[in-house]
ZATIZA-66099 format. One record per residue (C-alpha): residue in one letter; z negated, y negated, x. Coordinates in steps of 0.2 Angstrom, whole numbers, plus 2048, in hexadecimal, padded with zeros to 3 digits. Example, Ala and Ser with C-alpha at 12.3 -4.5 7.8 and 13.67 -1.06 7.14 Angstrom:
<rs>
A7D981683E
S7DC805844
</rs>
This chain:
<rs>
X632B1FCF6
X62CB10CFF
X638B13D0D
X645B10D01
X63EB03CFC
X63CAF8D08
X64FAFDD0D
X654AF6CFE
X64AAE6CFF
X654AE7D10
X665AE8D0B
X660AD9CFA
X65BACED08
X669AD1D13
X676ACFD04
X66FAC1CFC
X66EAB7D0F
X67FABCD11
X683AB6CFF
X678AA4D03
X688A9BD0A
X695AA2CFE
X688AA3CEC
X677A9ACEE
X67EA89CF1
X690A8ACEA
X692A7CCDC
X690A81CCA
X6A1A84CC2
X6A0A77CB3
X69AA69CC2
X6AAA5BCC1
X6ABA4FCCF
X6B7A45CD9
X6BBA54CE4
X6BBA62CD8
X6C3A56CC8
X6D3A55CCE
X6DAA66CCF
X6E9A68CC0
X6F1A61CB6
X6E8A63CA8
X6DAA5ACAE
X6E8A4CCB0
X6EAA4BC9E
X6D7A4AC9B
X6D5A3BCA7
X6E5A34C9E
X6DBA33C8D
X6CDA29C94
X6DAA1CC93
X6DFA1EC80
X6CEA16C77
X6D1A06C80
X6E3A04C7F
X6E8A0EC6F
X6DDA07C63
X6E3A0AC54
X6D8A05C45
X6C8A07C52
X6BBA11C4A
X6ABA13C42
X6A79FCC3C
X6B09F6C49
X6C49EFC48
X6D29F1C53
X6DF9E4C53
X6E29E6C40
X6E09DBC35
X6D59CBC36
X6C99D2C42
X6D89D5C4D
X6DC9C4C54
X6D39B8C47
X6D89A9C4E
X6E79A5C49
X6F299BC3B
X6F59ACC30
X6E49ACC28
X6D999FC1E
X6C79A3C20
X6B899CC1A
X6B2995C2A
X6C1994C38
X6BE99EC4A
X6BD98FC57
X6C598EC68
X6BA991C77
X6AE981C79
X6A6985C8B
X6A9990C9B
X69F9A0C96
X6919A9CA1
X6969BBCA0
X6A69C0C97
X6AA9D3C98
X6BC9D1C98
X6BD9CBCA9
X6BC9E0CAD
X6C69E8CBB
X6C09FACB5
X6CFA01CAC
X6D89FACBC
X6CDA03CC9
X6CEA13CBC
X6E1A11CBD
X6DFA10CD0
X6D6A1ECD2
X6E2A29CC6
X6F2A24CD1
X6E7A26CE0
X6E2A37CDE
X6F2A3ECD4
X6F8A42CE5
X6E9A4FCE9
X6EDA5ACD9
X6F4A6ACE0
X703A73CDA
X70CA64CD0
X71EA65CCF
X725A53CD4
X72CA51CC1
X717A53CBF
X712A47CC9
X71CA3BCC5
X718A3CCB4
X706A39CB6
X70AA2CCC4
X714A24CB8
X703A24CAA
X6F9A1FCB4
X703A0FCBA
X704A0BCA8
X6F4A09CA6
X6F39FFCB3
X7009F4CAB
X6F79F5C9E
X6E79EFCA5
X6ED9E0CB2
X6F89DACA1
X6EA9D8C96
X6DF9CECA4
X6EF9C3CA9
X6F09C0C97
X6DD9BAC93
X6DB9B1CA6
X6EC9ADCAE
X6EC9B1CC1
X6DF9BDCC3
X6DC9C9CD6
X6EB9D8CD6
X6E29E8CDD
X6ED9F5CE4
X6E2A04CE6
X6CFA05CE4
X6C69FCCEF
X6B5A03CFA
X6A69FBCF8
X6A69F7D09
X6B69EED06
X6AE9DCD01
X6BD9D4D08
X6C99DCCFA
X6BA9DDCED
X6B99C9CED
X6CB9C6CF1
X6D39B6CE9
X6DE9B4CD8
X6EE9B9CDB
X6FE9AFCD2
X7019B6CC0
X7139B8CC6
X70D9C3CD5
X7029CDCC9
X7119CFCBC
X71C9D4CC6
X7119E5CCC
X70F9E6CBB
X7219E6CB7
X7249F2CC5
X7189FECBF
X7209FECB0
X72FA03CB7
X729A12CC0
X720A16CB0
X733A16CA7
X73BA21CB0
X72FA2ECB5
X723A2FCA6
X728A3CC9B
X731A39C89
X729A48C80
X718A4FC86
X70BA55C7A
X70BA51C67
X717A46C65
X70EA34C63
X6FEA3AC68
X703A38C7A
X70BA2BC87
X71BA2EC87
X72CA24C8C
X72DA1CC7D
X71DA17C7D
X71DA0FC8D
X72FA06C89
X7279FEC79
X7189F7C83
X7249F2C91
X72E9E7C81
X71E9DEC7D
X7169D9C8D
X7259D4C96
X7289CBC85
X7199C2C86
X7199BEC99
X72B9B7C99
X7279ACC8A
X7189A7C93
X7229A2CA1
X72E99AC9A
X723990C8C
X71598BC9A
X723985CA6
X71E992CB4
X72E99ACBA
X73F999CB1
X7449A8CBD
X7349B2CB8
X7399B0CA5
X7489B5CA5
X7459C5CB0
X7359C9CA5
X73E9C5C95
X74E9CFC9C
X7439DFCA0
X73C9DDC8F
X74E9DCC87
X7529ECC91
X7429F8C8B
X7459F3C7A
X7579F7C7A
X751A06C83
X746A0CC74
X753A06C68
X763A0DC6F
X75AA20C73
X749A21C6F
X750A2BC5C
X744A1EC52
X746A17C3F
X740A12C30
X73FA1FC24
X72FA18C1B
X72CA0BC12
X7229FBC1C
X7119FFC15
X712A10C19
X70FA0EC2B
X6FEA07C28
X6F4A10C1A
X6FAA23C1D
X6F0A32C1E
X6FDA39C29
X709A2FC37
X710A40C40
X721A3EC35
X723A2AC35
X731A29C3F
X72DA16C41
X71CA1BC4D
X720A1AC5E
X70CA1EC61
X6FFA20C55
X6EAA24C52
X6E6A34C49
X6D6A35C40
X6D0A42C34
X6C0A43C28
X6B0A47C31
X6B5A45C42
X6C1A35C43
X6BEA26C3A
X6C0A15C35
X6BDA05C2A
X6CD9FDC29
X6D0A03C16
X6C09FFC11
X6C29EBC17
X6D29EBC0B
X6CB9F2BFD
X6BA9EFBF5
X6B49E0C01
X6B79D1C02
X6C69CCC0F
X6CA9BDC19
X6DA9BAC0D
X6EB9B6C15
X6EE9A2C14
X700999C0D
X706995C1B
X7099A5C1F
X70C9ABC0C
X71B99EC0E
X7219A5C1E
X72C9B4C12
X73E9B0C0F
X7469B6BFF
X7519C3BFB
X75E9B8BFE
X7599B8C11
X7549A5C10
X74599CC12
X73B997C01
X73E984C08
X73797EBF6
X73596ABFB
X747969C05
X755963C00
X75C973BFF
X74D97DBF5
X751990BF3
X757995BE1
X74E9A7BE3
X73C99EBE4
X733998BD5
X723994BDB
X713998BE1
X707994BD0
X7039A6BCE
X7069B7BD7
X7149BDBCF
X71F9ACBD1
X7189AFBE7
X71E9C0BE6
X72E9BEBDB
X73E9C1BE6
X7379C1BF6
X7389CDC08
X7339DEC01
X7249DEC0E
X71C9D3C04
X7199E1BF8
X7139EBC08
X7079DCC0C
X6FF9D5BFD
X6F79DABEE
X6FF9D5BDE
X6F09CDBD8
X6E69BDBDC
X6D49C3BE0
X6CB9AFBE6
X6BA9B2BEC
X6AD9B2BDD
X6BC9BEBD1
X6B39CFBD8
X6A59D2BC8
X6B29CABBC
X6C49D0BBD
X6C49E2BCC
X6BD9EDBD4
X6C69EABE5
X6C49DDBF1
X6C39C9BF0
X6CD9BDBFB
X6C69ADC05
X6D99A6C00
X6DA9B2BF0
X6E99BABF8
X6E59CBBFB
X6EB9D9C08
X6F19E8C03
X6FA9EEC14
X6EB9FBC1A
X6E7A00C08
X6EBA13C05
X6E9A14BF1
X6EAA25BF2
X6D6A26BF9
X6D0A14BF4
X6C5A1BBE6
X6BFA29BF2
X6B0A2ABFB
X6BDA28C0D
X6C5A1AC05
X6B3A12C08
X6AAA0CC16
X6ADA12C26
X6B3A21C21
X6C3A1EC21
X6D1A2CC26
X6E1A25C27
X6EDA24C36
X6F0A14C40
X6FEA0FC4A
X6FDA0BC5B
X70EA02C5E
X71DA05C54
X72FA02C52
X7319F3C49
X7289E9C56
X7339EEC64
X7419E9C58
X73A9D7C57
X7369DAC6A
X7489DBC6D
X74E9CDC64
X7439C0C69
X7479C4C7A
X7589C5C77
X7599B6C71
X74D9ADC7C
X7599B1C8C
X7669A8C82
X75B99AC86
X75B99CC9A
X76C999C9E
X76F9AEC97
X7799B1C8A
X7729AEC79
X76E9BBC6A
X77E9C4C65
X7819CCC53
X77E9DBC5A
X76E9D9C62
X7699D2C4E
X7719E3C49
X7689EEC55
X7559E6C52
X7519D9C43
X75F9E0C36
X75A9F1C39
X7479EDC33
X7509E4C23
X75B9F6C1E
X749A01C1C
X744A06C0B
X7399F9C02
X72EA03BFA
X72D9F9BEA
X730A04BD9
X742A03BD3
X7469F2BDC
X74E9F8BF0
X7569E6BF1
X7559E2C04
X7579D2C0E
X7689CDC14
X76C9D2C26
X7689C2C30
X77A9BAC39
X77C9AFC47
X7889A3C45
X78C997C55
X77B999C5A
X772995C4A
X76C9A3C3D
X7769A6C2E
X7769B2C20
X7879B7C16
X78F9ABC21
X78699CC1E
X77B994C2B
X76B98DC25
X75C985C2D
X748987C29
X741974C21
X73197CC27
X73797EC3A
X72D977C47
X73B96BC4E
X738970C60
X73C984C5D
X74F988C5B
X75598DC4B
X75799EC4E
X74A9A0C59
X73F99CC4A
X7479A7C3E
X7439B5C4C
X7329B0C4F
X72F9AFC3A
X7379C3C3B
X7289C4C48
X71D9BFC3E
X7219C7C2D
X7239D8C35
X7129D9C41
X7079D0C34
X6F49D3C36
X6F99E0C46
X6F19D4C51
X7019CCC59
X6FD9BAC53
X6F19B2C5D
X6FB9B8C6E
X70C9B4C66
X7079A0C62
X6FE9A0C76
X70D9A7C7F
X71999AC74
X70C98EC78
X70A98BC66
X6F598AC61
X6F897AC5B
X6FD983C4D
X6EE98AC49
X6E4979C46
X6E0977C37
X6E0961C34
X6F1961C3B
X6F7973C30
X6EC972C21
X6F797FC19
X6EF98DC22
X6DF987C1B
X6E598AC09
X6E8998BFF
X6EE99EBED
X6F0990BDD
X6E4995BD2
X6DE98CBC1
X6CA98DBC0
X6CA98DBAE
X6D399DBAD
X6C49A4BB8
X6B999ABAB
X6BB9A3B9A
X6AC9AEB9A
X69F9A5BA9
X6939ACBAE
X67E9A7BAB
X68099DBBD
X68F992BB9
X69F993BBF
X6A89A6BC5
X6B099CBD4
X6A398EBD6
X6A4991BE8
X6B698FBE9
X6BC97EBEF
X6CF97ABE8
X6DA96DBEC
X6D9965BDA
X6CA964BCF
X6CF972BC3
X6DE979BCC
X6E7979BDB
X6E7983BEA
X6D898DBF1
X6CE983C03
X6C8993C09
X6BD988C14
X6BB976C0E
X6AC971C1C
X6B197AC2C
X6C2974C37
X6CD97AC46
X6D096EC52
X6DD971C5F
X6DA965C6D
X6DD96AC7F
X6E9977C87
X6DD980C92
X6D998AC83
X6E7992C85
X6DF99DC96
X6CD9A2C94
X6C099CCA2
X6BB9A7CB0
X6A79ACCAA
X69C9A4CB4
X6949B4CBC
X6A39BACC2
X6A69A9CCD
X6939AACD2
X6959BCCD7
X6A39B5CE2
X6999A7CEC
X68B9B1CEE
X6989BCCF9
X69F9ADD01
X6AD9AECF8
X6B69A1CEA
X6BE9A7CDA
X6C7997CD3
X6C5993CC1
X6D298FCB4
X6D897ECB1
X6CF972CA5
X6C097CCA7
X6B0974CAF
X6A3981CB5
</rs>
C-alpha cells in the first residue's frame, strides 16, 4: 500500500512539474491587457464604445446636461437669464480641456487595429475608418476651443520628450489631417453596422463631416486666415451633406418636436444618431428642467427671429411691416401665424418668474417665455417625467442640421469666387425642412419654399430683405443663418455658430438689449388676488412701471470688448509643464500669462 503510494505522489509531482510551464503560471482567462485585448473584432466594437459617452452625449444623464438646452452652450444671444454668463476674464491655471486623451486612445485603436488576427480588409478598414473619426473628432474639438494646438500622429513613448513637448502646429496643418481622416472614414466606414442609429455608421460620419468643415471653412473665411482653406473646408462640407441628402434614404416623417421628447427614436427617420435610455437603467433630466422648474426663458430676440406663414420676416417697425403679425402683447398675438416650430418650441402660455403658486403647475420663465421642445406630455405628470428620472430618447445629430449644413455652405462658396446657392441647393436642404408635418391640430399651413432670385431670397417671386439684418451679412446669407437658427434652437449650435462668424458682439447685452428682454406682460393682471407679501412678480423688473416687457436681469450686463475671446487661453500648468522640460508652448493672442 505505501509503495503505491509514494508512486502516486511520484507520478503528481512529475505531472504537475511538467504542467508548471503550461498551467501554474499561465494568465487567468478573464485577464485583458495590451497583448491579449486585441484579439477580434468584437473586442473592436467594445473599444469603439468607450468613445460614445464623450462624443454622443445625448441629453447626458443622471443631473448633468449635454448640449441641450440652456446648460448646453449658455452664452449666447438666444436666452435671457437672470444674471448673463461672462466672457473669460484671465488666463486660467488648470483647464481640462486642453486633454490629448481621447487623441492618444484614438492613436492606440488605429495603432493596434492592425494586430487583430483574421480580419477581412472590408473589416479593417472599417474600424480604421472609426477610429480615425474619432480622432477627427477629438483634434476638432481642441482646434476649436485653442486654435493651433500640437498634431500627434501615433502615440507617443514616454521616452519620447521631444514629441511629448512638441510645439503647436498651424490650425490649417491640424485641419487638414482632420479632413483627411474624415475622408478615410467615408469611404471605408460601414453604412449599416449594428442597430441602426446606435452605432457609427457612414452616415454618421458624413453629418459630422458637414458641421465641422462647416465651422472650419467659416472660421477661415470670417477670421481672415486662408481664402483657399475656406473654400476647400466649406466645399468638403457641401459634398458630405449632399452625400447624406442625395443617398443616406433620411426624411421627415415626424413632426419638429417629435425628435426631442420621444420615448422611442428607432422609427424617426429624421435621426441620423441617437441616445437610447430606458427606466432604471438609463436616465436623464432634461424633461424635468422643462417642466416643473423654473427655466432660463428664451429672450425676444430670438422670439422675433420666426418668420410668418407668409415666409417673411415679422419686420413690425419697417417700412414694409408684415400684415400676418399682430403683435407681441400677449402669447397668442407671438404665436398667431408663425413658423409651425414655434408651436414645437414654446409653450402657449406666459409663465414670468413669481406665476408658479398662482396660475400652474409647470415651470416658470426668467423671460416668461417658456420651452416646450424636450417636454414629453405623455409622462410629465409621472414619477419619470420628474427629476432625473427621465426616459426619453435624445438625438445625437440629425437630418435637419445637415440640411442647414448644406446650405450655408453652399451659399458661402458663392462668396469665394464658387458659384453661389442655386434653387436647387434650396430645394434639396432648407425647403425640404419647410414640407414636414407641423404637428399643430387641424392647422398643417407650412412656410413658403424660400426662392433665390438674382442672388437675393424671394418668396412667391418676390425678393425681400430683413429690417433686422445686420448690414455686413448678405441678404441671403442671413435668411440661411435665421433657418440655422430656428431649426437647431437650444441644441447647442449657438455659441460656436456666432464665433466662427465671428459674431459674439451679438451676444452683449448694452449694445443688443433685446436679448435681455422677454415677454410683455401687464402686472396688474398678476395682481388681482396678491398674496400676504405683496406683489406675485415683485421680483420682476419690466420695462414700464405697470407693464411692458420682462428685464430678466436688470443689474447684471454682457460686455463684449476684445476679440481674444474668441480662442480660449492655453491653462497656465500646461505652459509650466512645458518650461520645466525645456520646452515653449506659445499662448493665444491677447492673453497675458
Amino acid at each position: 500500500m505505501k509503495a503505491r503510494i509514494y508512486l502516486a505522489l511520484i507520478l503528481m509531482a512529475g505531472l504537475m512539474a511538467g504542467c508548471k510551464k503550461d498551467f501554474l503560471v499561465r494568465d487567468p482567462l478573464d485577464k485583458l491587457d495590451d497583448d491579449s485585448y486585441w484579439a477580434n473584432e468584437k473586442n473592436l466594437r467594445t473599444f469603439a464604445y468607450g468613445f460614445y459617452t464623450t462624443y454622443f452625449v445625448g441629453y447626458a444623464s443622471g443631473f448633468t446636461f449635454g448640449p441641450y438646452f440652456y446648460q448646453g452652450q449658455s452664452l449666447n444671444d438666444d436666452f435671457g437669464p437672470t444674471s448673463p454668463p461672462q466672457f473669460t476674464k484671465v488666463v486660467p491655471a488648470t483647464d481640462g480641456g486642453w486633454s490629448f486623451t481621447n487623441i492618444r486612445k484614438a492613436n492606440i485603436f488605429i495603432d493596434r487595429i492592425g494586430t487583430v488576427p483574421g480580419l477581412s480588409d472590408e473589416a479593417r478598414n472599417h474600424w480604421l475608418g472609426v477610429a480615425r473619426f474619432f480622432r477627427a473628432l477629438a483634434f476638432s474639438d481642441l482646434v476649436n476651443t485653442y486654435g493651433d494646438v500640437p498634431w500627434f500622429g501615433k502615440p507617443p513613448l514616454s521616452s519620447e520628450e521631444e514629441l511629448i513637448y512638441k510645439p503647436r502646429d498651424p490650425r490649417a496643418v491640424v485641419m487638414d489631417s482632420v479632413l483627411a481622416d474624415f475622408k478615410f472614414a467615408a469611404e471605408n466606414v460601414r453604412a449599416a453596422d449594428g442597430e441602426k442609429g446606435l452605432n457609427v455608421s457612414k452616415w454618421v460620419v458624413m453629418a459630422y463631416m458637414s458641421r465641422i468643415m462647416l465651422f472650419e471653412g467659416t472660421w477661415q473665411k470670417y477670421h481672415n486666415l486662408s481664402t483657399a482653406k475656406a473654400a476647400e473646408y466649406l466645399a468638403a462640407a457641401k459634398w458630405a451633406g449632399n452625400e447624406v441628402i442625395t443617398k443616406g434614404g433620411f426624411k421627415f416623417t415626424n413632426a419638429y418636436r417629435e425628435s426631442f421628447n420621444s420615448l422611442d427614436l428607432s422609427k424617426n427617420e429624421d435621426m441620423i444618431m441617437y441616445r437610447r435610455y430606458a427606466t432604471g437603467l438609463l436616465t436623464h433630466s432634461l424633461n424635468s428642467y422643462v417642466n416643473r422648474e423654473g427655466q432660463t426663458g428664451p429672450n425676444k430676440n430670438l422670439v422675433e427671429t420666426y418668420l410668418c406663414v407668409n415666409g417673411l420676416p415679422i419686420d413690425p417697425s419697417g417700412a414694409n411691416p408684415n400684415p400676418l403679425y399682430v403683435g407681441d402683447k400677449n402669447i397668442n398675438e407671438v404665436m398667431a401665424n408663425r413658423d409651425p416650430r414655434m408651436f414645437g418650441t414654446y409653450n402657449m402660455e406666459v409663465r414670468p418668474n413669481g406665476s408658479y403658486n398662482k396660475t400652474n403647475l409647470l415651470g416658470v420663465s426668467t423671460s416668461g417665455y417658456c420651452t416646450l421642445k424636450f417636454l414629453n406630455d405623455e409622462i410629465k405628470d409621472q414619477s419619470i417625467g420628474l427629476s432625473n428620472l427621465n426616459p426619453t430618447h435624445a438625438p445625437v445629430i440629425r437630418y435637419g442640421e445637415v440640411l442647414v449644413n448644406y446650405a450655408e455652405a453652399a451659399a458661402e462658396l458663392g462668396t469665394l469666387g464658387q458659384p453661389g446657392i442655386t434653387q436647387e441647393d434650396l430645394d434639396k436642404s432648407i425647403n425640404i425642412l419647410r414640407k414636414r408635418p407641423t404637428g399643430i391640430p387641424g392647422n398643417d399651413t407650412k412656410l413658403p419654399d424660400l426662392q433665390v432670385v438674382g442672388g437675393q431670397p424671394a418668396v412667391g417671386g418676390t425678393v425681400y430683405d430683413d429690417e433686422k439684418r445686420d448690414p455686413l451679412v448678405p441678404a441671403m446669407i442671413w435668411e440661411i443663418r435665421r433657418e440655422r437658427r430656428v431649426e437647431l434652437v437650444m441644441e447647442g449650435f449657438r455659441l460656436d455658430d456666432l464665433r466662427r462668424w465671428k459674431k459674439l458682439d451679438y451676444t452683449d447685452t448694452e449694445k443688443n438689449p433685446d436679448i435681455n428682454r422677454g415677454a410683455w406682460i401687464v402686472r396688474s393682471e398678476w395682481d388681482k388676488q396678491p398674496p400676504a407679501t405683496g406683489s406675485w412678480l415683485k421680483d420682476v423688473t419690466l420695462t414700464g412701471a405697470n407693464e411692458g416687457y420682462i428685464i430678466p436681469s436688470p443689474v447684471a450686463k454682457r460686455i463684449f470688448e476684445s476679440d481674444k475671446v474668441y480662442l480660449q487661453p492655453i491653462p497656465l500648468n500646461q505652459i509650466k509643464l512645458y518650461e520645466d522640460a525645456g520646452a515653449e508652448l506659445s499662448q493665444n493672442p491677447g492673453w497675458t500669462q
